[in-house]
N, CA and C atoms as an extended XYZ file, in Angstrom:
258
Properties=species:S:1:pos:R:3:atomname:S:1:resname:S:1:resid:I:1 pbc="F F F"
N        71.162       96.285      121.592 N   UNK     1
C        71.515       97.128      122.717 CA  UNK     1
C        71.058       98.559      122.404 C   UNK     1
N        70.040       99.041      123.412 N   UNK     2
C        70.132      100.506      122.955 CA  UNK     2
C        71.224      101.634      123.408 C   UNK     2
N        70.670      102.704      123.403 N   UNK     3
C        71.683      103.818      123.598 CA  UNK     3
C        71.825      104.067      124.924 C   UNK     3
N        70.702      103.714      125.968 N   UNK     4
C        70.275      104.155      127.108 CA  UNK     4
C        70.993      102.682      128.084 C   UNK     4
N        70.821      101.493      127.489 N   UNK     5
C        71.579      100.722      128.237 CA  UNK     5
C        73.803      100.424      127.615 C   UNK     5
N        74.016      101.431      126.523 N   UNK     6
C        75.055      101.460      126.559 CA  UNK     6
C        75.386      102.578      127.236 C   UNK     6
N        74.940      103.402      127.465 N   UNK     7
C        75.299      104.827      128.694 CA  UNK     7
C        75.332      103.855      130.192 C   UNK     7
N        74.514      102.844      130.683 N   UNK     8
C        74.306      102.460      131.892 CA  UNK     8
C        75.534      101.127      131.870 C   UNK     8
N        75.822      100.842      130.737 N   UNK     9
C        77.194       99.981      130.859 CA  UNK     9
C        78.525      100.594      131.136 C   UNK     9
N        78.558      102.290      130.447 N   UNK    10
C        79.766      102.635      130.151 CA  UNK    10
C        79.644      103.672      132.081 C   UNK    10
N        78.933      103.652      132.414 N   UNK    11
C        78.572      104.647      133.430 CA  UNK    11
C        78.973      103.178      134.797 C   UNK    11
N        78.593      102.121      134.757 N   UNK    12
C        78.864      101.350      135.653 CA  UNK    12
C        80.576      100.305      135.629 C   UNK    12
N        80.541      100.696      134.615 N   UNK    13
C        82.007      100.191      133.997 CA  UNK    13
C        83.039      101.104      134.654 C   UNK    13
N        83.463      102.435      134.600 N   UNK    14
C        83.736      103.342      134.741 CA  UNK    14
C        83.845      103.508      136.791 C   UNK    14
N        82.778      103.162      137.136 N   UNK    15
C        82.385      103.552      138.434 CA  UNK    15
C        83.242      102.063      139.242 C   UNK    15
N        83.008      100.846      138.586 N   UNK    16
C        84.096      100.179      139.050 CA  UNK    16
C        85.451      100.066      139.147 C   UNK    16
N        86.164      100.644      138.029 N   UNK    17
C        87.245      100.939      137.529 CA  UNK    17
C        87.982      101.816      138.560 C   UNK    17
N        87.210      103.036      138.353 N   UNK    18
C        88.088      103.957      139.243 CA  UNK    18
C        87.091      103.912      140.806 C   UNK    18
N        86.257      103.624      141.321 N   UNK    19
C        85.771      103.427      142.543 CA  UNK    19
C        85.055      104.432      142.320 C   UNK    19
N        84.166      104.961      141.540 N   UNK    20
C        83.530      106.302      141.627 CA  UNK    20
C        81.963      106.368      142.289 C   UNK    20
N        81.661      107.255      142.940 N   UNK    21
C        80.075      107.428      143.238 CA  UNK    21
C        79.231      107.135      141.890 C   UNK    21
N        78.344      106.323      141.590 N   UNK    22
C        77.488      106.463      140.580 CA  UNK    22
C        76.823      107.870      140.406 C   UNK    22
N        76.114      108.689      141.152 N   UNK    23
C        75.919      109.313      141.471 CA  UNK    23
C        76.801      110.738      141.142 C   UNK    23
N        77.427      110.556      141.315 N   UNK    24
C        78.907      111.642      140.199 CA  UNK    24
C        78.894      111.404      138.467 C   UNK    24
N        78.142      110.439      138.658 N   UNK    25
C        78.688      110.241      136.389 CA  UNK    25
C        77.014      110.642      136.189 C   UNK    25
N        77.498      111.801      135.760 N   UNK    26
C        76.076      112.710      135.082 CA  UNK    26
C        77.206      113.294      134.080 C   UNK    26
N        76.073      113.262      132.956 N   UNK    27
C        76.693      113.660      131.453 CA  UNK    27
C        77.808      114.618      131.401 C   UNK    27
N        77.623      115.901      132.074 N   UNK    28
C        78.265      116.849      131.701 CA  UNK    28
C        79.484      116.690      133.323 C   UNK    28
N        79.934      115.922      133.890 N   UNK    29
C        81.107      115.687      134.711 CA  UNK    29
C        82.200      115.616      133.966 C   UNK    29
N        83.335      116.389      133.844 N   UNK    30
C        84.706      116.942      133.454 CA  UNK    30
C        85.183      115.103      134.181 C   UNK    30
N        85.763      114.623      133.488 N   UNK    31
C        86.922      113.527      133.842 CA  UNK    31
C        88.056      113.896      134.884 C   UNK    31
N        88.301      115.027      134.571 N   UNK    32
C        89.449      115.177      135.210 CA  UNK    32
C        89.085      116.568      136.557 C   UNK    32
N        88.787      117.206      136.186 N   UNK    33
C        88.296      118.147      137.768 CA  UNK    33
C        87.136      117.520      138.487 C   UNK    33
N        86.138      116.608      137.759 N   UNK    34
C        85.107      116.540      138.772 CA  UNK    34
C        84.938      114.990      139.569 C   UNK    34
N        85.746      113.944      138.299 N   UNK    35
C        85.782      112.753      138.710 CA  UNK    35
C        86.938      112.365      138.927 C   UNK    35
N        88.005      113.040      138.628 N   UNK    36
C        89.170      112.860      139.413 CA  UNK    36
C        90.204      111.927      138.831 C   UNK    36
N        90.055      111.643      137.423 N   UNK    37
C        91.026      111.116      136.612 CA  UNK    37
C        92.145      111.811      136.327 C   UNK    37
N        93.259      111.006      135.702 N   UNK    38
C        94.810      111.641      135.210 CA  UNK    38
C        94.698      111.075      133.637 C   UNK    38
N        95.651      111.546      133.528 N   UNK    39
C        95.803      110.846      132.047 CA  UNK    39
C        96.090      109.311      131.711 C   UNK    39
N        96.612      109.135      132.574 N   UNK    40
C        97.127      107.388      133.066 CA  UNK    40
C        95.976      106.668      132.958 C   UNK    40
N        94.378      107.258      133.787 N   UNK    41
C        93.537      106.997      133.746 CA  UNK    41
C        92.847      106.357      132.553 C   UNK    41
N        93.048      107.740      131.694 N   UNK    42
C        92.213      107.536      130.149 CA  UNK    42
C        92.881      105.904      129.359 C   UNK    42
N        93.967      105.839      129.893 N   UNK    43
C        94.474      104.747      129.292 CA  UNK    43
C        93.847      103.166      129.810 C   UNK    43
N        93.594      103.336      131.142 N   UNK    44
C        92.722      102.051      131.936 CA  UNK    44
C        91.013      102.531      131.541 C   UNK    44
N        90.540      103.736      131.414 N   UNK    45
C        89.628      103.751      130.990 CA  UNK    45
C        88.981      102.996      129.413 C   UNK    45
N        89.805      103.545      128.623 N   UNK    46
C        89.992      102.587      127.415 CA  UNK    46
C        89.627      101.214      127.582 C   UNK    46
N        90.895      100.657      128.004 N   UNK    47
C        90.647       99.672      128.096 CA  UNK    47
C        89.413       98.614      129.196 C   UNK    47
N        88.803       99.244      129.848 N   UNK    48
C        87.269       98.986      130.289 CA  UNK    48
C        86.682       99.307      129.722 C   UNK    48
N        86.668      100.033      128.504 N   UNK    49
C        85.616      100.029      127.794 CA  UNK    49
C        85.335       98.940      126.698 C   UNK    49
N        86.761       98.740      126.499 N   UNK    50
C        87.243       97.026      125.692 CA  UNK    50
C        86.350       96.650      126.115 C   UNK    50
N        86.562       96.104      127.214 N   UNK    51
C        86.167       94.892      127.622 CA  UNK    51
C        84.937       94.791      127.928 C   UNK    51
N        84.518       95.910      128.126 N   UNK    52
C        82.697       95.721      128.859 CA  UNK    52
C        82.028       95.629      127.673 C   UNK    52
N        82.558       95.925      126.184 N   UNK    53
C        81.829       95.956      124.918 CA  UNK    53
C        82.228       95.170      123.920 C   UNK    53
N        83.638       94.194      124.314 N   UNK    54
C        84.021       93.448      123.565 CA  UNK    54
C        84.407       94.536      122.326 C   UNK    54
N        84.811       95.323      122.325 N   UNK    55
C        85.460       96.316      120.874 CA  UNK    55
C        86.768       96.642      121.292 C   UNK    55
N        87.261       96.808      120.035 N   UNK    56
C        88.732       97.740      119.978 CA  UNK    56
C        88.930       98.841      119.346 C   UNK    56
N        89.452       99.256      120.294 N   UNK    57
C        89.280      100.878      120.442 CA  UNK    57
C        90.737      101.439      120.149 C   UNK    57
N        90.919      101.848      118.997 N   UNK    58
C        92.301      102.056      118.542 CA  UNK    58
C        92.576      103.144      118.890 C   UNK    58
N        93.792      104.485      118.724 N   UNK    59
C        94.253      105.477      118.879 CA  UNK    59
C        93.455      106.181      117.939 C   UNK    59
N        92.201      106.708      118.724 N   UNK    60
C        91.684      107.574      117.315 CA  UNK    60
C        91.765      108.999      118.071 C   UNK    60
N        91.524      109.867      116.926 N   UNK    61
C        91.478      111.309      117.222 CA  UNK    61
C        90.553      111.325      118.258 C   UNK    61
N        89.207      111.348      118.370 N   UNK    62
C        88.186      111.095      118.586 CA  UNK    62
C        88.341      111.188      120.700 C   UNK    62
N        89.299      109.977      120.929 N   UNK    63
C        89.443      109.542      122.032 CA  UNK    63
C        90.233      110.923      122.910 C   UNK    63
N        91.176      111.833      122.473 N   UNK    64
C        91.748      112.856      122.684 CA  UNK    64
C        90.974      113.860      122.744 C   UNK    64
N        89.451      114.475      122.197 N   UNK    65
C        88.857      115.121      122.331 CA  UNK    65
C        87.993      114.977      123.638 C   UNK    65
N        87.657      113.811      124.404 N   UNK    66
C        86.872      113.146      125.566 CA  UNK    66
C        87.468      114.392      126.664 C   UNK    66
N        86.642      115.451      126.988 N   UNK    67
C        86.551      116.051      128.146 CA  UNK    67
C        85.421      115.771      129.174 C   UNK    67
N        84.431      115.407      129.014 N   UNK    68
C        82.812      115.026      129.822 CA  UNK    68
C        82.581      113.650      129.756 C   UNK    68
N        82.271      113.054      130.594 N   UNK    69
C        81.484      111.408      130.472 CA  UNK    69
C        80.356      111.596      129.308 C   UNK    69
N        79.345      112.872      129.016 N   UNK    70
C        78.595      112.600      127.456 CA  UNK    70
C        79.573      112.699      126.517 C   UNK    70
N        80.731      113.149      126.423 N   UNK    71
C        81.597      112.797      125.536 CA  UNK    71
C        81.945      111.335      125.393 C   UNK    71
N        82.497      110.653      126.825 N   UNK    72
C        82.271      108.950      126.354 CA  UNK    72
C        80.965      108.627      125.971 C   UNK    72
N        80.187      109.021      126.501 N   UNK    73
C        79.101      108.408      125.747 CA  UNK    73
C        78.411      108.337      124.291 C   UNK    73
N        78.422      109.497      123.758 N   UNK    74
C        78.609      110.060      122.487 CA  UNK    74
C        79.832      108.950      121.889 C   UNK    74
N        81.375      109.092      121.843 N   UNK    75
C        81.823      108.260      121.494 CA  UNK    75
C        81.463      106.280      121.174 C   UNK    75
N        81.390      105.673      122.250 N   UNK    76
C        80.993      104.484      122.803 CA  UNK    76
C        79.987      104.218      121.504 C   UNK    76
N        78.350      104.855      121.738 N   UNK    77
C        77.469      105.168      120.919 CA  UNK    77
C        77.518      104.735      119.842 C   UNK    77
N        78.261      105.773      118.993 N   UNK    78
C        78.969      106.109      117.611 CA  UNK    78
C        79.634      104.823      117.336 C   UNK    78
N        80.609      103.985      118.462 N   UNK    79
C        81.118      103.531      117.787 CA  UNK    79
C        80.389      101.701      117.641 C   UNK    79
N        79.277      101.688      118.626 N   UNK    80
C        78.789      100.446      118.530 CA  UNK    80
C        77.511      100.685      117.234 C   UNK    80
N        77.314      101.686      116.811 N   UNK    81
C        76.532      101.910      115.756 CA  UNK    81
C        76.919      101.823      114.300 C   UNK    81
N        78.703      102.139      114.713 N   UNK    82
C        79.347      101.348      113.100 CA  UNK    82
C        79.711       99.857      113.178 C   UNK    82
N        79.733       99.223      114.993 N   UNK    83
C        79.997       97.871      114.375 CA  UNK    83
C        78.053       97.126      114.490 C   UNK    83
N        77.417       97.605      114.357 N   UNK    84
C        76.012       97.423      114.135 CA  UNK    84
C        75.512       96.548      115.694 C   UNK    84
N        76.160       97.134      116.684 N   UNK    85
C        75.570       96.788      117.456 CA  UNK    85
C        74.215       97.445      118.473 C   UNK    85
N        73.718       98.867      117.550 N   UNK    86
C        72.262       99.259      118.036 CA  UNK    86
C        72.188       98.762      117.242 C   UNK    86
């Protein structure tokens, strides 16, 4: 999997989840002022990300820093690159 089709998983994952315009998830979109998430959110977000990648995604620091969708992406990334899935 590269990097460019895990951005287009985590970007269409996301857009089903919460009903979002594709078209709105550009890198630098704020979660919460521009796409319109709560915190409740981040918690169903998580867990679509489970599932669209088959990983578990524990309480990391990491996940608390996520202000921008390139922040999920950056994350996501990172973390399919330690379970060797680029």
């Amino acid at each position: 999997m590269t990097e460019e089709e895990i951005i287009k998983r985590i970007d269409a994952s996301l857009a089903e989840e919460f009903e979002l315009d594709p078209a709105d998830l550009v890198p630098e979109a704020t979660l919460f002022d521009d796409l319109g998430l709560d915190s409740l959110d981040m918690v169903d977000m998580v867990i679509a990300l489970e599932h669209a990648f088959k990983i578990k995604i524990r309480d990391e620091e990491e996940i608390r820093k996520i202000r921008v969708l390139e922040d999920i992406h950056r994350f996501v990334i990172h973390k399919a690159g330690e379970l060797g899935m680029l």
